[in-house]
DRENZAKOL-263660 format. One line per 5 residues: number of its first residue (from 1); for each residue x, y, z of C-alpha. Coordinates in steps of 0.1 Angstrom, whole numbers, plus 2048, in hexadecimal, padded with zeros to 3 digits. Each point is the difference from the previous one (the first is absolute). Layout:
NUM) X/Y/Z | ...
***
This chain:
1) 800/800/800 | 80A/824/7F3 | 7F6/821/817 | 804/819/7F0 | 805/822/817
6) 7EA/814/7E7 | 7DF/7E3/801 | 800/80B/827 | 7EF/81C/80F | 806/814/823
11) 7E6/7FE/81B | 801/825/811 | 7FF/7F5/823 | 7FE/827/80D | 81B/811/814
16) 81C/7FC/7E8 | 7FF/7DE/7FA | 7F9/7EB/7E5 | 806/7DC/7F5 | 7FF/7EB/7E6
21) 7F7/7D9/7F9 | 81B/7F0/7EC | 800/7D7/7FA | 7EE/7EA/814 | 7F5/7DC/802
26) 7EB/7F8/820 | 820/7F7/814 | 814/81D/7FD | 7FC/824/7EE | 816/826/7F9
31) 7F6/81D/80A | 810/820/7F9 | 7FA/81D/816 | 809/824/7FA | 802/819/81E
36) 802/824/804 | 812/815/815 | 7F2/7FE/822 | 7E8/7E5/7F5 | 7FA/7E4/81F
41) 7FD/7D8/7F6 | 7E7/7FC/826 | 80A/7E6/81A | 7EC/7E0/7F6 | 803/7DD/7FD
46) 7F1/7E0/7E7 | 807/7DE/802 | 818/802/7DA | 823/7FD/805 | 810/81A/7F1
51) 822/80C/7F0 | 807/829/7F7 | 81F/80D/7EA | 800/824/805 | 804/808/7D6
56) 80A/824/80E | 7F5/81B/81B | 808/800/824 | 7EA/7EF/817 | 7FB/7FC/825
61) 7F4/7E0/805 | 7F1/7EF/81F | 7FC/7D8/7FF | 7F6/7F6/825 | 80A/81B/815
66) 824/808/7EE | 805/816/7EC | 818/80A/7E6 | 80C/819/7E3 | 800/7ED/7DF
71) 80C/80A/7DC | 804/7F4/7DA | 80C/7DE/7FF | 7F2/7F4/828 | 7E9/7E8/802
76) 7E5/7F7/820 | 7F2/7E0/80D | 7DA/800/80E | 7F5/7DE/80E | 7DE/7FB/803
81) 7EB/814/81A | 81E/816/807 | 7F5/826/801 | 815/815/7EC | 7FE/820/7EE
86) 815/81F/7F1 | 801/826/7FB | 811/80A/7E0 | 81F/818/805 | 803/808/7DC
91) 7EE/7F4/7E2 | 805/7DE/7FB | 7F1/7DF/7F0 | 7F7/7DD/811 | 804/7DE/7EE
96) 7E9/7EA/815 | 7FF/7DC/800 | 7E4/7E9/810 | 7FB/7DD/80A | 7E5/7F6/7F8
101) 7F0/81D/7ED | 7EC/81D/80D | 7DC/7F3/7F9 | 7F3/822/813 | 816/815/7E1
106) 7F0/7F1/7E3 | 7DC/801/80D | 7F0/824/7F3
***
C-alpha cells in the first residue's frame, strides 16, 4: 500500500493543532500532527501504545509525571494508559505511531 501525503487531509483540532491520518491497517496507524507556537497536546491517556519522532519544533513533553525538552530527531515512548501530553515551544511537527489504531480518529 501507497499513501500518498497529498490523498490525506488535516483535521483542525482548534488551538493550534492539527493532525493528520497517514497509513493504517487496524493494528497500527500514522499520524502527523502539526503545532503552533504555544499550541498545548492536553494531558490524556488511551489504551494504544504509542511511538513519537519529533519531525521538528521543540517540545516539552510529560509522559507519567516527567517531563522533558525534546527536539528534531528524539523520539518518546507511551505505554498504554500512561498520561502524557506536550506544550509546543516552537512550531513543530509530530510523526505518531499507534498500536493498534486509533478507532476514535477515523470515526467522523
Amino acid at each position: 500500500m501507497f499513501v500518498f501525503s497529498k490523498d490525506c487531509p488535516f483535521e483542525d483540532l482548534g488551538g493550534g493543532v492539527k493532525r493528520r491520518i497517514l497509513a493504517h491497517n487496524g493494528h497500527m496507524m500514522q499520524v502527523e500532527v502539526h503545532f503552533a507556537d504555544g499550541a498545548i497536546g492536553a494531558m490524556h491517556s488511551h489504551p494504544h501504545e504509542q511511538l513519537t519522532n519529533v519531525l521538528s519544533g521543540e517540545f516539552e513533553f510529560t509522559i507519567n509525571g516527567e517531563v522533558h525538552i525534546v527536539k528534531a530527531g528524539d523520539t518518546l515512548y507511551k505505554a498504554p494508559d500512561v498520561v502524557h501530553g506536550c506544550t509546543c515551544l516552537k512550531a513543530g511537527v509530530l510523526l505518531d505511531t499507534f498500536t493498534p489504531q486509533r478507532e476514535d480518529f477515523l470515526k467522523k
